[in-house]
C-alpha positions in Angstrom: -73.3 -171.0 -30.4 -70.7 -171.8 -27.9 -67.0 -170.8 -29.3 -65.0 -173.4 -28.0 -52.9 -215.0 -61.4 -54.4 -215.2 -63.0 -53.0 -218.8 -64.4 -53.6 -217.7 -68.2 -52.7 -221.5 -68.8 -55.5 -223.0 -67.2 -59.2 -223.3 -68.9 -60.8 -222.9 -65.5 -59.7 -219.1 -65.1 -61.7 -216.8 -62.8 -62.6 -214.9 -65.8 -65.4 -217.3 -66.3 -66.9 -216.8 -63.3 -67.6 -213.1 -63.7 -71.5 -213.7 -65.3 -72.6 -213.6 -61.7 -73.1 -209.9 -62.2 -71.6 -208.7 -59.1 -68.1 -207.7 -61.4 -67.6 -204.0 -61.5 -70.4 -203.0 -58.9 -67.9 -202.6 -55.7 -65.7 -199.9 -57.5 -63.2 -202.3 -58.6 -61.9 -203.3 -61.7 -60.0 -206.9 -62.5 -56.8 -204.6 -62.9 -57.1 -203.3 -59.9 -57.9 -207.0 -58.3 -54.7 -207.6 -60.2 -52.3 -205.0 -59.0 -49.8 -206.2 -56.4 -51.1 -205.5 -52.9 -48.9 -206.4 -49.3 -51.4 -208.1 -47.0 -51.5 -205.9 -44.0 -50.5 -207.0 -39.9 -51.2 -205.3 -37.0 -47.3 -205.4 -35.3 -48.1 -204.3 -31.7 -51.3 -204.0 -29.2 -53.3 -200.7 -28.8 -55.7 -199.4 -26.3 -58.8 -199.6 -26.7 -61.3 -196.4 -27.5 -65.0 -196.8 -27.1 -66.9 -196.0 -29.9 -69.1 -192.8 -30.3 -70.3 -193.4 -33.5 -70.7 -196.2 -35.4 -71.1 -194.4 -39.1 -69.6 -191.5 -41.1 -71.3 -189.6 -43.8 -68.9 -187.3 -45.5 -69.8 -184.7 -47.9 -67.4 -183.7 -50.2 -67.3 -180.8 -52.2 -64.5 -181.0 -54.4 -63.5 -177.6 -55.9 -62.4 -175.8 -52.8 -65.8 -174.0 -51.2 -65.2 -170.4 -50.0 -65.3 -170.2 -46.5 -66.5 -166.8 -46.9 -70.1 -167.7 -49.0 -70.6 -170.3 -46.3 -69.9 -170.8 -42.8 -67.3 -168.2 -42.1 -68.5 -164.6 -43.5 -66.7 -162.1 -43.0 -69.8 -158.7 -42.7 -67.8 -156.1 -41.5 -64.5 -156.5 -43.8 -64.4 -153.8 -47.1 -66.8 -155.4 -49.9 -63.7 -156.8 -52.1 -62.7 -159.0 -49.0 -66.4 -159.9 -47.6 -68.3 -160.6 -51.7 -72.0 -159.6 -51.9 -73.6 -162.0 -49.7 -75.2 -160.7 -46.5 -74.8 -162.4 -43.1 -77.9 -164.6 -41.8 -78.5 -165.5 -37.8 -78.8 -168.8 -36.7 -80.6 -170.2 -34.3 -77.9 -169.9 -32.1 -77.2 -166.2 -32.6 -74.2 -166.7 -34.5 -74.1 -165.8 -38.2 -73.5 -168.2 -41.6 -73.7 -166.8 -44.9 -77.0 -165.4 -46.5 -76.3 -168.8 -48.9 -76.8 -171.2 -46.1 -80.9 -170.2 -44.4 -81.9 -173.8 -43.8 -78.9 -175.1 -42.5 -78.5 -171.7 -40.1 -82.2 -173.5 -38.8 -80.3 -176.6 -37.6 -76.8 -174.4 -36.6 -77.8 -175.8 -32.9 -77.1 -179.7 -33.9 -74.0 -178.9 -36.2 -70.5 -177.6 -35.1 -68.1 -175.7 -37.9 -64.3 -175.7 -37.6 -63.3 -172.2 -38.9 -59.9 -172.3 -38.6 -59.4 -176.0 -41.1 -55.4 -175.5 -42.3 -52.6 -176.7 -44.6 -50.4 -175.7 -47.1 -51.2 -177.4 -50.4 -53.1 -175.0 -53.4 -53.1 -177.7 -55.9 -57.0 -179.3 -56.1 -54.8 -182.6 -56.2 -53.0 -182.2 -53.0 -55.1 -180.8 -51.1 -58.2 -183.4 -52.0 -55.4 -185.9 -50.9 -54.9 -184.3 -47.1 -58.6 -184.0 -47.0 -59.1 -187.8 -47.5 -56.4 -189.4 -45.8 -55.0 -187.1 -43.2 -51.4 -187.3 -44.5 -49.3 -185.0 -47.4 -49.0 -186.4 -50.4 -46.4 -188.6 -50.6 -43.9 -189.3 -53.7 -43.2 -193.1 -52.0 -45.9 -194.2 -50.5 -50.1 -194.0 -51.4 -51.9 -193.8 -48.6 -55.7 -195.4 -48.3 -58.7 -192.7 -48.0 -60.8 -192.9 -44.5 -62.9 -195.3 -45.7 -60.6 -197.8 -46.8 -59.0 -198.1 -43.4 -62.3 -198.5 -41.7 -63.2 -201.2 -44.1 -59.7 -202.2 -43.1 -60.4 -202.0 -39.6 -64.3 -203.1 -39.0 -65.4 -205.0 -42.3 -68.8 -205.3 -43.8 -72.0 -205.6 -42.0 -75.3 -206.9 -42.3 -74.3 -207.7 -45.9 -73.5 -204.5 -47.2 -70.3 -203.5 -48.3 -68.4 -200.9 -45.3 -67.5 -198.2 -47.5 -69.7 -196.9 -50.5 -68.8 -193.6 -52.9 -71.5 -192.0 -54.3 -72.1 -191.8 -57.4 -68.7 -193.0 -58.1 -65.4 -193.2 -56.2 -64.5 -189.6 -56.8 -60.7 -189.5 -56.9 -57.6 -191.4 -56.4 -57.3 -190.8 -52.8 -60.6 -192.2 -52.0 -59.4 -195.6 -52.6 -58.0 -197.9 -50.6 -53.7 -197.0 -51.2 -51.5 -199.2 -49.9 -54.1 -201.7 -48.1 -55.4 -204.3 -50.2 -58.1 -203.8 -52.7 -60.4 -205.7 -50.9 -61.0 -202.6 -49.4 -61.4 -200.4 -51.9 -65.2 -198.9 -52.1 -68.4 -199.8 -53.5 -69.4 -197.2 -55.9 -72.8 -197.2 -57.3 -72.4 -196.2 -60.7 -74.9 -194.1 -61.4 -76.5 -191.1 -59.9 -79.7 -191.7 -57.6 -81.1 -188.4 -58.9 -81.2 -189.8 -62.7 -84.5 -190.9 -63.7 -84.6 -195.1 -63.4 -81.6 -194.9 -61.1 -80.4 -198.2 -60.9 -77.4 -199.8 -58.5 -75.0 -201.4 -61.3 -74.7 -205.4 -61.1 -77.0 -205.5 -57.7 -79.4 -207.9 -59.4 -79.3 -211.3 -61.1 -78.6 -210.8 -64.5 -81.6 -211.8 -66.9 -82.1 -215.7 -67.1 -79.8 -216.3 -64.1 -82.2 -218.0 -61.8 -81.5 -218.4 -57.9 -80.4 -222.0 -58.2 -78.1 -221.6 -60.9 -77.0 -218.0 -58.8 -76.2 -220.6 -56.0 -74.4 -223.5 -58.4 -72.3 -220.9 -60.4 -71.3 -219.5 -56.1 -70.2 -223.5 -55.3 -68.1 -223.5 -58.0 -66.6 -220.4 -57.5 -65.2 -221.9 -54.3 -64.0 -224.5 -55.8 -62.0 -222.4 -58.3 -61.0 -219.9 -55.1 -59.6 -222.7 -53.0 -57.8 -224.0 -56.0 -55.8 -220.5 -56.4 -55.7 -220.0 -52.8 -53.7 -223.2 -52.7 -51.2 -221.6 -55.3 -51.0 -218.1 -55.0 -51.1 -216.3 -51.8 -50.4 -213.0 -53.1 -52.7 -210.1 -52.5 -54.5 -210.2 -55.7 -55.9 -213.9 -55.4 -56.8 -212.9 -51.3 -58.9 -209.7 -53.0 -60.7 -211.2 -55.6 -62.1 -214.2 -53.1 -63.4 -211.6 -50.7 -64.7 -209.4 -53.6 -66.7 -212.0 -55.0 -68.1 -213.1 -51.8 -69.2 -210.1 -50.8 -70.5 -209.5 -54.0 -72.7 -212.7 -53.8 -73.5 -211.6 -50.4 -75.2 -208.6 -51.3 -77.1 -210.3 -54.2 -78.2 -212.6 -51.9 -79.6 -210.7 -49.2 -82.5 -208.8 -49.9 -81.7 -206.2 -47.3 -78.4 -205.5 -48.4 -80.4 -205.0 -51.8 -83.6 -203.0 -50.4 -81.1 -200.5 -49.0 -80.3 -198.8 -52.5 -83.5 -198.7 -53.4 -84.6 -194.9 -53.2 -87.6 -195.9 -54.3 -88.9 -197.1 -50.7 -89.1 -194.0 -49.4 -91.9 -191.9 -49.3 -92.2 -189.0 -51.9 -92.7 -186.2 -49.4 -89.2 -186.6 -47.4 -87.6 -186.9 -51.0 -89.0 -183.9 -51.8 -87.9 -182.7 -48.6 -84.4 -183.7 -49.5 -84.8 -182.4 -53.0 -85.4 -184.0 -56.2 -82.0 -182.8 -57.2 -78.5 -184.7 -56.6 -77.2 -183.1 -53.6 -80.7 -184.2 -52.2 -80.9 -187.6 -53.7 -77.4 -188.4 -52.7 -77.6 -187.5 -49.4 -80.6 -189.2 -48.8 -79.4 -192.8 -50.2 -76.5 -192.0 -47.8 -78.4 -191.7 -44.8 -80.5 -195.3 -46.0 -77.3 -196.7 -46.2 -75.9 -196.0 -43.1 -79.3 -196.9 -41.9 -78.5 -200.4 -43.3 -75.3 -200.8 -42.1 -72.8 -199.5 -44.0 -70.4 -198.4 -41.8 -68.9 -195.3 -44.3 -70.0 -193.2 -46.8 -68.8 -190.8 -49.1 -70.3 -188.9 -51.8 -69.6 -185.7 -53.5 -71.7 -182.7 -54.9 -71.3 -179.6 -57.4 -68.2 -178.2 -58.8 -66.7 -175.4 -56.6 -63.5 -174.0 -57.9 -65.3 -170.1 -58.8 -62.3 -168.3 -60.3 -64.9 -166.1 -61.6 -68.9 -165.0 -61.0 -68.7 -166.6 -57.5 -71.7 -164.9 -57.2 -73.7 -166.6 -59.5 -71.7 -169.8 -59.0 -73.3 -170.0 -55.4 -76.5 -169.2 -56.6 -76.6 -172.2 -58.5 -75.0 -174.6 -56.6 -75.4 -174.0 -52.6 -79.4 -173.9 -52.8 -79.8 -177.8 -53.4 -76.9 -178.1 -50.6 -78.1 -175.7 -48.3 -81.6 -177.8 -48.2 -79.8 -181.4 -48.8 -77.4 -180.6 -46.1 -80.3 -178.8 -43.3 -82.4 -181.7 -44.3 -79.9 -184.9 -43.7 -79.4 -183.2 -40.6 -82.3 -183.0 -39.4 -83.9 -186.9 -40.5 -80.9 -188.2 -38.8 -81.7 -186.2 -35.1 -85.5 -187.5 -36.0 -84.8 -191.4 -36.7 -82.6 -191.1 -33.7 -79.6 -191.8 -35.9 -77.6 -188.5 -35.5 -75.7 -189.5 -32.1 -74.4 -191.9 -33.7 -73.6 -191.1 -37.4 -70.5 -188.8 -38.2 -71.3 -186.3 -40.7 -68.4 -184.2 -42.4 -69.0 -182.0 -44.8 -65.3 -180.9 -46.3 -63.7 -179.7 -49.5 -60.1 -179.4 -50.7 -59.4 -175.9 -49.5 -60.7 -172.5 -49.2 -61.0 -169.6 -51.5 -58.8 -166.4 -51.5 -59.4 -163.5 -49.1 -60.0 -160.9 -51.7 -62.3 -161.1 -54.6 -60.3 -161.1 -58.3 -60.4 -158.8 -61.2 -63.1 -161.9 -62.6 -65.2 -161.5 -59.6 -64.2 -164.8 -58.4 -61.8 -166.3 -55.6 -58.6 -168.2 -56.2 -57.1 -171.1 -54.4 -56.4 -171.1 -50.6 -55.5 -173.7 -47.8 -54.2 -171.3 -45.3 -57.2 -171.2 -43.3 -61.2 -172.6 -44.9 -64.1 -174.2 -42.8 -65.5 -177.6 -42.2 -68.8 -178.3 -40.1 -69.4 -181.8 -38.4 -72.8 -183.1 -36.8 -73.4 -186.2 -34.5 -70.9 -189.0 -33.6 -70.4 -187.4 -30.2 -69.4 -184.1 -31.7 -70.6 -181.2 -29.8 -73.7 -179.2 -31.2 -73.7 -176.0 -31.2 -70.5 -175.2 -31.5 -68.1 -172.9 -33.6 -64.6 -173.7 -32.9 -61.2 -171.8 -34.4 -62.0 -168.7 -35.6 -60.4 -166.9 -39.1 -58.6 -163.5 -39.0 -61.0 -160.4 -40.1 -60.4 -161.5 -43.8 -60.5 -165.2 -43.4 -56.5 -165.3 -44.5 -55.8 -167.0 -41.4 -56.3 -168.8 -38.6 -57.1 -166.8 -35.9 -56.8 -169.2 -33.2 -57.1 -173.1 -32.7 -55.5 -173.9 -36.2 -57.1 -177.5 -36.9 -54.6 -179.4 -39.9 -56.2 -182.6 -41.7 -54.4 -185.1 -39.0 -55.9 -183.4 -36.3 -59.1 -183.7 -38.2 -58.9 -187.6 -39.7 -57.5 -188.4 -36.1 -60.2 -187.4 -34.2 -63.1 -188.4 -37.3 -61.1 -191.9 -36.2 -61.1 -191.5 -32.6 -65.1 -191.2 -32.8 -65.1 -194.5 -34.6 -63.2 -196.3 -31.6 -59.9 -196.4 -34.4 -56.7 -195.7 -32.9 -55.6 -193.4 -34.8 -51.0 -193.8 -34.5 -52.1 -197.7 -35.3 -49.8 -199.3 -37.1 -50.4 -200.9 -40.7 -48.1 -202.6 -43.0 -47.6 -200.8 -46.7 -45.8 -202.0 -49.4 -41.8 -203.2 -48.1 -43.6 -204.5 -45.4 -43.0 -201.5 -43.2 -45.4 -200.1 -40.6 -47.1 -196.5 -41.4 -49.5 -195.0 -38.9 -52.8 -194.8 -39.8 -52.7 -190.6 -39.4 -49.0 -189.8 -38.2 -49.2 -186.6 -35.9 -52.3 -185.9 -35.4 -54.4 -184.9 -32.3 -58.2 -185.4 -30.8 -59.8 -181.9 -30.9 -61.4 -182.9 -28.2 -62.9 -178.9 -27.6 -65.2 -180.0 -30.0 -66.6 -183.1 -28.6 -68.7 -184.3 -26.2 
């Protein structure tokens, strides 16, 4: 590897237009329709950056992974600093952790940041610099990645640009201060449950398609009533909510592309019948599809204690998810241009505790990216001898949402308008790493 109005007083309320069954199934509740939102302007021009990928899956594994029992050991440090895991070669000749075999197999398509940094040991904080490249803020709540690419691109092919799965996973993956029209599609349940089912997807029962299509005219009639009275951001929301909604209900490819049960039993068994399997698998149909961002999350990773057996449990089904997703993507010819991430909150502590476990630590932890122009092959940053620190080529969550951005064709110091109607940046600060693309 190469080191580099509601109107309560009027009878005909939205309310009873919600029997359409599309209500609920995009994430989105009618008091979050309801909440106060600015509309959002674009105040000045911006160059232009061609696109080098045109999809994102990210991974999230809330918890704060160890760097250590994944991508960054540490073999020759004293046992208390390095854990019990051996070293394994990848087929590059560099060296994961003994927890990751499979995804050391596809090491040659993927490229691992080891020197990821910030300052925030609260799961809170540091979940909110993962998903929106900025600090948390006391003023201000900024939108997640996928918001502002919904913001940005829209929907496509019917399907709604940003989708959390199984459900949106925290605060910060929503869409902030830009309206929630772009907040994300969540699906509900888990495709890994027996039956899994996309929530509201369908017609509900005795709903046939030409009373679907009546119940949609009059919807517009009610949305151009309210649009003629209400311009705020709640009325704006809810009319491209429920057309997106119908969209998808209407469009048998926007609905085929949830359906795990199109694809053939071997490569799910490839994936694993498990949820980091499952999940990552819908994700790749999805992008597939069209959806433009994905994010979905797997296992709990916060091992105060046993980290040992904690990884046992838990990285197995990622390990083979992860090598896996990889690996169909470069096959279908997907993987040039879909973004995966796979990130978590933080890192774990350099030494191992008195409960054979690791504590909280941002000061220096790993991420690994593959496709969407990102070089393969690659290890970039390194951590000191006991992974305290970065060694070299510290990487902060700007520099990493800026350039995830920069591979979309986003401009990343864009200019949005958040509640007062003043402009914020998209990512304020940040850089490309360009080392680490192509």
């Amino acid at each position: 590897m190469a080191r580099t109005c509601a109107c309560t007083g009027n009878p005909l309320s939205r309310r009873g237009f919600l029997t359409v069954g599309a209500v609920g199934g995009l994430g989105i509740t009618l008091a979050d329709l309801l909440r106060p939102r600015p509309a959002q302007a674009e105040i000045k021009q911006y160059d232009f950056i061609e696109a080098k990928a045109d999809s994102v899956i990210h991974v999230f594994l809330p918890g704060g992974m160890a760097q250590q029992e994944s991508f960054d050991p540490k073999p020759y440090s004293p046992f208390e600093y390095r854990g019990e895991f051996a070293a394994v070669k990848t087929n590059t000749g560099e060296e994961f952790s003994a927890t990751l075999p499979k995804t050391a197999q596809v090491a040659d398509k993927i490229c691992v940041i080891r020197s990821m940094t910030h300052n925030e040991a609260a799961h809170e904080r540091g979940t909110h610099n993962m998903f929106t490249g900025y600090k948390p803020s006391p003023a201000v709540q900024y939108p997640s990645m996928g918001s502002v690419v919904a913001h940005e691109y829209g929907p496509r092919n019917h399907l709604p640009p940003y989708v959390c799965i199984p459900n949106q996973p925290n605060e910060y993956a929503g869409n902030g201060y830009l309206s929630s029209s772009f907040a994300p599609f969540s699906l509900g349940s888990d495709p890994a449950s027996g039956g899994f089912k996309v929530r509201d997807l369908n017609l509900p029962g005795g709903v046939t398609p030409e009373q679907f299509e009546r119940r949609r005219s009059a919807l517009d009639v009610v949305n151009h009533y309210f649009a003629q009275r209400d311009a705020s951001d709640a009325v704006q929301a809810m009319d491209s909510f429920y057309q997106r909604a119908y969209s998808m209900i209407s469009s048998p490819h926007a609905r085929e592309a949830f359906d795990l049960e199109k694809e053939d039993g071997k490569l799910r068994d490839a994936y694993g019948r498990n949820q980091a399997g499952q999940r990552m698998l819908m994700a790749r149909r999805l992008v597939e599809a069209g959806v433009r961002l994905v994010t979905l999350t797997y296992g709990g990773w916060d091992m105060h204690a046993n980290i040992t057996d904690g990884m046992n449990r838990t990285m197995p089904a990622f390990d083979q998810a992860f090598a896996q997703l990889v690996r169909d993507l470069d096959e279908r010819g997907m993987l040039q241009r879909t973004l995966v991430l796979v990130s978590s909150e933080f890192g774990r502590t350099p030494k191992i505790n008195d409960g054979a476990g690791r504590d909280h630590w941002p000061k220096v932890f790993s991420v690994a990216l593959a496709g969407g122009g990102v070089k393969p092959g690659v290890i970039h940053g390194a951590s000191d001898s006991t992974a305290a620190e970065p060694d070299r080529d510290p990487v902060g969550p700007a520099d990493l949402a800026t350039t995830v951005y920069h591979q979309l064709g986003i401009v990343a110091d864009k200019e949005l308008m958040a509640p007062g109607a003043r402009p914020i940046e998209i990512v304020d600060g940040g850089r490309v790493v360009e080392e680490i693309l192509v």
